[in-house]
RODO-2510 file (C-alpha; in nm, 4 decimals, decimal comma):
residues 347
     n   res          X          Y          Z
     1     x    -1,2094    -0,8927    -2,6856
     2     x    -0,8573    -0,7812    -2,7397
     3     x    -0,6608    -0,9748    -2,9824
     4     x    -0,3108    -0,8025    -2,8145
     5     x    -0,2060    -1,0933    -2,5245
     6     x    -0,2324    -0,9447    -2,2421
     7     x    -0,1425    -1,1606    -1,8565
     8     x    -0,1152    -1,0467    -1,5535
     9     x     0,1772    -1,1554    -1,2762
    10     x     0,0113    -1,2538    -0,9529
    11     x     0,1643    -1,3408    -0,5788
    12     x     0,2403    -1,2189    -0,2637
    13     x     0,5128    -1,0415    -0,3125
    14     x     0,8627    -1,0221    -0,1915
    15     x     0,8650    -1,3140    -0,4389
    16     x     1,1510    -1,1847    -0,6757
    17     x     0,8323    -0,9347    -0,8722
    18     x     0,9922    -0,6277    -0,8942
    19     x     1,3344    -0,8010    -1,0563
    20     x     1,1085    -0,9771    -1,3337
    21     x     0,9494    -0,6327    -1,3901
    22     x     1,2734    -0,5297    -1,4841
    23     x     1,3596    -0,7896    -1,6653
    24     x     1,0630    -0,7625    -1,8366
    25     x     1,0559    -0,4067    -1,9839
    26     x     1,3969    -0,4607    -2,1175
    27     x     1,2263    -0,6965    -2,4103
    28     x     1,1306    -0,5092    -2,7001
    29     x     0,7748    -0,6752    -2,7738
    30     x     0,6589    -0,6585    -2,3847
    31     x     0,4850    -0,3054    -2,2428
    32     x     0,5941    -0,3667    -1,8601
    33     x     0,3115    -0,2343    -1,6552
    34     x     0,4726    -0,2394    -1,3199
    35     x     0,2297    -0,2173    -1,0291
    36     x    -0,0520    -0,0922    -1,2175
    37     x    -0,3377    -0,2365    -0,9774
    38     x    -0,1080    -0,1310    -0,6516
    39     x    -0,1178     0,2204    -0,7633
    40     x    -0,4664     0,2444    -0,8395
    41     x    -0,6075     0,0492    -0,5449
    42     x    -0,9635    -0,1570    -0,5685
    43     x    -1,1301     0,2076    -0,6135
    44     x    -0,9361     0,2050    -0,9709
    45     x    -1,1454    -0,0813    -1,0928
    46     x    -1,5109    -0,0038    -1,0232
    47     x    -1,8014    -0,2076    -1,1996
    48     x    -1,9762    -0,0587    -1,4816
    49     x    -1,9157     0,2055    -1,7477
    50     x    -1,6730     0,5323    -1,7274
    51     x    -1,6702     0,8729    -1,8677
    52     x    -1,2939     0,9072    -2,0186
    53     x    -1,2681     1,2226    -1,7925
    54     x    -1,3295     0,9753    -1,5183
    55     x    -1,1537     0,6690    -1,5956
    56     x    -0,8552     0,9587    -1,5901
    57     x    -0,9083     1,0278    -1,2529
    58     x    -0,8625     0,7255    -1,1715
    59     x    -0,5354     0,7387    -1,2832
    60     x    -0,4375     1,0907    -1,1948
    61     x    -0,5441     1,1185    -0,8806
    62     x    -0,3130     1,0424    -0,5523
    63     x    -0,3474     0,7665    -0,3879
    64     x    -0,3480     0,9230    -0,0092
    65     x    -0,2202     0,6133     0,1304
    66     x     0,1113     0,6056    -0,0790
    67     x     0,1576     0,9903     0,0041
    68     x     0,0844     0,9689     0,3521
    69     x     0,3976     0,6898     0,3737
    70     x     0,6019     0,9251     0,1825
    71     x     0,5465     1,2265     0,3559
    72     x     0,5773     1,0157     0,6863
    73     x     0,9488     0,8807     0,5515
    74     x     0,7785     0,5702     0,5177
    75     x     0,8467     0,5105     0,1476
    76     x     0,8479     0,1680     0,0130
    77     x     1,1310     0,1083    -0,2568
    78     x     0,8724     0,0542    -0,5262
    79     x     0,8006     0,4118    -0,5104
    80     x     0,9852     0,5252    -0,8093
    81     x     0,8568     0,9035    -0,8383
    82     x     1,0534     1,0625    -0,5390
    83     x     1,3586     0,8890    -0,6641
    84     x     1,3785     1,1371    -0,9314
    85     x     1,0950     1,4176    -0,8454
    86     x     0,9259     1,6096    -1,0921
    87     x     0,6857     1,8979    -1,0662
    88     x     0,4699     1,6946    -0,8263
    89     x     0,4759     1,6453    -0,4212
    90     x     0,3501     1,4429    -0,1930
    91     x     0,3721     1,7426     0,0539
    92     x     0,1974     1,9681    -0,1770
    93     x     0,0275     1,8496    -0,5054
    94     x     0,0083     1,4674    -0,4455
    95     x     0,1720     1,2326    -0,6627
    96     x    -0,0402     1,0895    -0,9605
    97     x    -0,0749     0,7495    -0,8876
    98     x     0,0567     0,6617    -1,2307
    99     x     0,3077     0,8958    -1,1572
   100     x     0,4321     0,7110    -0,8689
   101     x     0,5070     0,3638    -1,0056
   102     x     0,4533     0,2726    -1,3569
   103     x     0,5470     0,5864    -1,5664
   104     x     0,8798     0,5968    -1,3955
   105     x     0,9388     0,2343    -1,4877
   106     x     0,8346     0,3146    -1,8920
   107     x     1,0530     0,6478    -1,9430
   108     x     1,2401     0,8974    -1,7456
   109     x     1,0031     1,1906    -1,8160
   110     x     0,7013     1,0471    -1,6344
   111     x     0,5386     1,4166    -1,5909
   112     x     0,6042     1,4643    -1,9890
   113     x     0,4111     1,1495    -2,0451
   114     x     0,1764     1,1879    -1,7994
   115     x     0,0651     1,5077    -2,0010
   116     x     0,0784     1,2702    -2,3354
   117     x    -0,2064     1,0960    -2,1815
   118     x    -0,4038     1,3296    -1,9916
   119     x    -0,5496     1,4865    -2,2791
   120     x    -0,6155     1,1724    -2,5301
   121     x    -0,7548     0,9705    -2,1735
   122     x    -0,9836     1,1944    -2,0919
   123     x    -1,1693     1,2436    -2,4041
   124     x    -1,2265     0,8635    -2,4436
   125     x    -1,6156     0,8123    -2,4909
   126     x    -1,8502     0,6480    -2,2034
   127     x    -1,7300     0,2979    -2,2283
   128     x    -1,6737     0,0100    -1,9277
   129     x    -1,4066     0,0218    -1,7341
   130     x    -1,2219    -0,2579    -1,8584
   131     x    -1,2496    -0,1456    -2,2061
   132     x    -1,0952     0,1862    -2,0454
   133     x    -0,7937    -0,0275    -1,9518
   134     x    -0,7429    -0,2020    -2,2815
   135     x    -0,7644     0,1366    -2,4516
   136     x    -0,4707     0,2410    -2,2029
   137     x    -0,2914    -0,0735    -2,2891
   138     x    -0,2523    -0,0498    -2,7036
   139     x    -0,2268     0,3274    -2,6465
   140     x     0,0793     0,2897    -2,3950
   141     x     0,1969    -0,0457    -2,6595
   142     x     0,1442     0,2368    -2,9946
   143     x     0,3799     0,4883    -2,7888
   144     x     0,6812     0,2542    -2,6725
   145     x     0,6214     0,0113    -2,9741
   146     x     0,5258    -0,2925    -2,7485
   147     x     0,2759    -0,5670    -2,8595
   148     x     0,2312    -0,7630    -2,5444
   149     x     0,0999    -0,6182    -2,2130
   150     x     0,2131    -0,7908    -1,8532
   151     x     0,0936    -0,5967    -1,5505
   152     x     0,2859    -0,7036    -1,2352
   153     x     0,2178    -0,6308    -0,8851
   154     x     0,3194    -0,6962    -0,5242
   155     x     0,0250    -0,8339    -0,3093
   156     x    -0,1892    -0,9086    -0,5753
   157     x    -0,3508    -1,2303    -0,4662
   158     x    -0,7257    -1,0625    -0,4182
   159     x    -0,6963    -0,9396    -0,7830
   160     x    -0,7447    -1,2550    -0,9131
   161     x    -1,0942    -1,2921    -0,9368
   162     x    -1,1479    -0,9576    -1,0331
   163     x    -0,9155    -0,9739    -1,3257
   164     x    -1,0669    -1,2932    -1,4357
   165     x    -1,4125    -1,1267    -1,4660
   166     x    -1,3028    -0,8321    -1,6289
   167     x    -1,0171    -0,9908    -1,8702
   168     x    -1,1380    -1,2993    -1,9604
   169     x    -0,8629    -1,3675    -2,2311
   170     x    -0,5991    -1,2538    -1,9954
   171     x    -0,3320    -1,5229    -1,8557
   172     x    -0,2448    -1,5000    -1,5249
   173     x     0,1488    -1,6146    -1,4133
   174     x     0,1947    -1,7420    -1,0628
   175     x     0,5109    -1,5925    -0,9016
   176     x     0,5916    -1,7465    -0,5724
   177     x     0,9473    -1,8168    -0,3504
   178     x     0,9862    -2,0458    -0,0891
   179     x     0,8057    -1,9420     0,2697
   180     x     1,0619    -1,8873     0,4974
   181     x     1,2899    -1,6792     0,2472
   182     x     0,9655    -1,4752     0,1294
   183     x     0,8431    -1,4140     0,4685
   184     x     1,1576    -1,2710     0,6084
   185     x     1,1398    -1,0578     0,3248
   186     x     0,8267    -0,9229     0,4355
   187     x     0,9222    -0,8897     0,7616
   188     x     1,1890    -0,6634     0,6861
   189     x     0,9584    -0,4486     0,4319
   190     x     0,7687    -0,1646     0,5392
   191     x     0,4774    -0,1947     0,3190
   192     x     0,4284    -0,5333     0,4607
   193     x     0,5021    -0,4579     0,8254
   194     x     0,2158    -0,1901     0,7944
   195     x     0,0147    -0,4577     0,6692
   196     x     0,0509    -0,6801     0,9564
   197     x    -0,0395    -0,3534     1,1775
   198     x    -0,3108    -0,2838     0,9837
   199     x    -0,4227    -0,6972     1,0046
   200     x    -0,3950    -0,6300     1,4079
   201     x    -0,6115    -0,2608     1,4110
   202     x    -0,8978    -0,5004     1,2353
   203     x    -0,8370    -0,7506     1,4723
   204     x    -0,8914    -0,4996     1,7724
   205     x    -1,1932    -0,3492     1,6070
   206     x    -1,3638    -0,6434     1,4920
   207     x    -1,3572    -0,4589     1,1483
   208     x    -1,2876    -0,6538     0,7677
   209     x    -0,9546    -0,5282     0,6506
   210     x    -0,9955    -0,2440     0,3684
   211     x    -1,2683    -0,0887     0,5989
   212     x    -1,2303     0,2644     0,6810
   213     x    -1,0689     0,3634     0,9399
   214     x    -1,2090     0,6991     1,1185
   215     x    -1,0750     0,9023     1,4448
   216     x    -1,3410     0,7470     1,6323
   217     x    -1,1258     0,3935     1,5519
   218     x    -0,8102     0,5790     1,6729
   219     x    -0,9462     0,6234     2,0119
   220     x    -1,0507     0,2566     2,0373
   221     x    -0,6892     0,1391     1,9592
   222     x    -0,3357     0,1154     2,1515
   223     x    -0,0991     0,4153     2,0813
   224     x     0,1410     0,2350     1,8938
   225     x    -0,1622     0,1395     1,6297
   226     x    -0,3568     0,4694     1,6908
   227     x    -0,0130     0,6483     1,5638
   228     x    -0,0488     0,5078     1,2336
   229     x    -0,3446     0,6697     1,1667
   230     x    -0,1796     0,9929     1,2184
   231     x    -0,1017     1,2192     0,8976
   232     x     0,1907     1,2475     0,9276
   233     x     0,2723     0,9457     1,1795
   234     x     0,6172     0,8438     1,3170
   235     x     0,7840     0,6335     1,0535
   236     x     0,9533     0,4606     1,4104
   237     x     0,6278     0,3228     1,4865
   238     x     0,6573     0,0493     1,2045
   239     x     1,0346     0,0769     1,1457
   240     x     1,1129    -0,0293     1,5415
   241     x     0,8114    -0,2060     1,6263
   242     x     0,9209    -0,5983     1,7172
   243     x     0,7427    -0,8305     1,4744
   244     x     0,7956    -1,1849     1,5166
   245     x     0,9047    -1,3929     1,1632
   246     x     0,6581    -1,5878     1,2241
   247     x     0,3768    -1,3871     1,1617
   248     x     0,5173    -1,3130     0,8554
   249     x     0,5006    -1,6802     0,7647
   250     x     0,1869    -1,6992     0,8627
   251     x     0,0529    -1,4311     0,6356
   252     x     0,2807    -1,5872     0,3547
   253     x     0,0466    -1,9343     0,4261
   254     x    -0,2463    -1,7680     0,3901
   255     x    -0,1758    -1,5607     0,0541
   256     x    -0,0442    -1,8333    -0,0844
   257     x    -0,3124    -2,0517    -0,0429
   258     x    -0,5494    -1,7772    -0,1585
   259     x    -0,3950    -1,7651    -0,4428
   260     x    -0,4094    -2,1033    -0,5152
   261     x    -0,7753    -2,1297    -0,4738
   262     x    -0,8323    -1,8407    -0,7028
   263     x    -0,6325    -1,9837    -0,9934
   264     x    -0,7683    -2,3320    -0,9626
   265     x    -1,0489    -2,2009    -1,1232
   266     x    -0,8873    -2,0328    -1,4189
   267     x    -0,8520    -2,2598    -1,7303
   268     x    -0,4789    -2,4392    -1,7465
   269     x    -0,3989    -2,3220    -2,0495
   270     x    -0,4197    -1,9884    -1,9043
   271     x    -0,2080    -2,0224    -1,5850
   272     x     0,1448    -2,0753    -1,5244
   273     x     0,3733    -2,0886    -1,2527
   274     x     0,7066    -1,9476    -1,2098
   275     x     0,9306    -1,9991    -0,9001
   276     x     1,1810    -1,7709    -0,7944
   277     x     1,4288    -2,0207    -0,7132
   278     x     1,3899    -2,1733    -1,0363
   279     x     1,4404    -1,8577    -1,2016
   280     x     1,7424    -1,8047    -1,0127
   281     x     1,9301    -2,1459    -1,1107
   282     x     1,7791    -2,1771    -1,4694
   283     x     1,7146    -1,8221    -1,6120
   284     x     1,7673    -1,8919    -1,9836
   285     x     1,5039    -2,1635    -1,9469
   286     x     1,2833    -2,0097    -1,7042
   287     x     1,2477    -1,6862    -1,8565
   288     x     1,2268    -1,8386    -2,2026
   289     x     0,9296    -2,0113    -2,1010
   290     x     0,7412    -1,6916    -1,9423
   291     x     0,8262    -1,5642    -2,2988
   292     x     0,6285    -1,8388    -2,4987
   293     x     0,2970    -1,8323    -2,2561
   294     x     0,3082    -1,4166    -2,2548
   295     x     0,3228    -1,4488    -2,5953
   296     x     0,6869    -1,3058    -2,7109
   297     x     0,9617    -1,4535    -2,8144
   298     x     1,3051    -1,4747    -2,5792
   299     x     1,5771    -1,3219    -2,7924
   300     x     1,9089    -1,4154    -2,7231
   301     x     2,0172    -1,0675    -2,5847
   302     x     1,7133    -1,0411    -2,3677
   303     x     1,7962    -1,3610    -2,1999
   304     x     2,1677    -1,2375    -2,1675
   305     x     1,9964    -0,9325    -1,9799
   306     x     1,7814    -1,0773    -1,7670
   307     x     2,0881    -1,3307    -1,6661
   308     x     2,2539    -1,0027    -1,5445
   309     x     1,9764    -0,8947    -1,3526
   310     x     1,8900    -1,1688    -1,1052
   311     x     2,0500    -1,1764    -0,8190
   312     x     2,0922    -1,5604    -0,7016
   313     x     2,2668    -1,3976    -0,3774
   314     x     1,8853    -1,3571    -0,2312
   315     x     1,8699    -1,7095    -0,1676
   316     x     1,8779    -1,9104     0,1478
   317     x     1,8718    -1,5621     0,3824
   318     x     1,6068    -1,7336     0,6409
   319     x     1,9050    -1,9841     0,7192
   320     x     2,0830    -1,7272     0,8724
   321     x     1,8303    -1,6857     1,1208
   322     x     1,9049    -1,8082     1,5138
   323     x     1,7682    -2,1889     1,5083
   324     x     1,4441    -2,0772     1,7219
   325     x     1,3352    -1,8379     1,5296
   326     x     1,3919    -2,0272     1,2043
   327     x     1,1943    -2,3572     1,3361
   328     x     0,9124    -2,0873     1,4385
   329     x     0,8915    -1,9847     1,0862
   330     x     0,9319    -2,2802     0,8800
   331     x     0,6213    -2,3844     1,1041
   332     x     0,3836    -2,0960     1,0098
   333     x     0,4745    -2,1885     0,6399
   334     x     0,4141    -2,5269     0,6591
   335     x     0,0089    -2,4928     0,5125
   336     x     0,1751    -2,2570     0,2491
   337     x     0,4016    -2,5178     0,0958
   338     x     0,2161    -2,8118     0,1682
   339     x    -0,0318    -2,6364    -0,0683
   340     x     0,1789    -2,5802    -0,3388
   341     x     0,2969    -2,9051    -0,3118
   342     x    -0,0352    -3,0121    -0,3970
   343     x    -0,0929    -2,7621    -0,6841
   344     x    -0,0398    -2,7465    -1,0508
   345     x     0,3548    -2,6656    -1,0344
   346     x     0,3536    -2,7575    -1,4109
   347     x     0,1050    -2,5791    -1,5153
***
């Protein structure tokens, strides 16, 4: 077991994440791994043991997903690579999926670092996979001089279990934001309004979501899903397709619930939760006690920084919605806050 801490920021999403990412990697004892387990997908955490030249893959390799939204004009903000591109493509080469999200976060060479690693990764002995990952982490700490490790990603709610099995001294932080405000987030987002097309392809094939989905599925489906499947597909076909808020609230519920039963079961010492709003009207305190439980301490000028960075603007933007549609909403995300209600707020 690693004696480096090491906790992992769980939630929906569209929860304020990518901010405290942000804030995150500007202290100077925290390596920020931001969306680590988005990049490499449930493939990048198998069971059992990995060859270093495989474990690499793992990290190398594109994720054909992500490419297919960027060579669609689909991209999702998080995706940092084409920001600034390198000597990768998503038309040509594929983008590394460390490439696409964290590296960019850690340094503004990502391809010079991604050949830093390739080499020492890859001649890592036969080990399991998690050990693979906690090799990554005090290698990545050793380069940037970091001591603590917090991976954070969007959507992350079915990692929990997972994580808890594989890092069993890891801590786990609870991000969440209030429903309506969250969901009309995701309603707006185009990672998330793929995800609610993707929840209604399932639907129609009577199919668990994460199952593949073949040309044979394609013909079974309505246009305006069958398109989606398409490589490239019409970026329209998400960006102009009418969603109600609603079902975004719904889908909020349902993570956040998840999530709730999945850290129930994790020891309280280990779990915390962190509200956005809270960390909007109290981020000296807030963030000084994310510090303490990730196991850093909150400097003065890293508060002062992270101050800077949140945005308290964000708030309240579901009560600009038309009465209707806001009643609608604050209706699907009614189980969702009656069950944080009942959880362990001060944990």
């Amino acid at each position: 077991m690693s004696a480096r801490p090491l906790s992992f920021v769980v939630g929906t999403g569209r929860s304020g994440s990518t901010a405290l990412s942000r804030v995150l990697n500007l202290h100077r004892d925290v390596l920020s791994l931001n969306e680590l387990l988005a990049s490499v997908g449930s493939e990048g955490m198998p069971e059992g043991a990995l060859e270093g030249g495989e474990f690499w893959r793992l990290l190398a390799d594109p994720n054909p997903a992500f490419d297919r939204m960027v060579r669609s004009g689909a991209a999702i903000p998080e995706f940092l690579y084409p920001r600034r591109p390198g000597r990768f493509s998503a038309d040509t080469t594929g983008i590394p999926r460390l490439s696409l999200m964290v590296l960019p976060h850690l340094t503004d060479d990502p391809d010079g670092l991604l050949d830093e690693l390739a080499p020492l990764v890859s001649a890592w002995p036969r080990r399991p996979v998690e050990e693979q990952y906690r090799e990554l982490f005090g290698l990545l700490c050793a380069r940037f001089g970091r001591r603590a490790v917090v991976e954070r990603s969007g959507f992350s709610v079915r990692w929990v279990p997972r994580l808890r099995a594989g890092f069993p001294e890891a801590r786990f932080v609870h991000l969440y934001r209030g429903g309506p405000d969250c969901a009309l987030s995701m309603s707006r987002h185009t990672g998330f309004r793929m995800i609610s097309m993707l929840e209604e392809m399932y639907a129609l094939l009577g199919l668990e979501f994460g199952d593949e989905l073949t040309p044979e599925h394609a013909r079974e489906l309505p246009p305006d899903l069958a398109g989606l499947l398409q490589d490239p597909f019409d970026p329209r076909l998400v960006f102009d397709r009418v969603m109600p808020v609603a079902r975004f609230g719904e889908l909020w519920s349902r993570l956040v619930t998840e999530c709730l039963e999945h850290l129930a079961r994790v020891p309280q010492a280990a779990r915390m939760s962190l509200s956005y709003e809270d960390l909007l009207d109290a981020p000296g305190r807030e963030l000084s006690r994310l510090a303490g439980f990730v196991g850093v301490e909150p400097y003065e000028e890293w508060l002062e920084a992270g101050r800077s960075m949140l945005d308290a603007g964000r708030r309240g933007a579901s009560l600009r919605l038309p009465p209707d549609e806001l009643d609608a909403l604050r209706k699907a995300c009614e189980p969702g806050e009656r069950a944080l209600a009942g959880a362990w707020h001060g944990a």
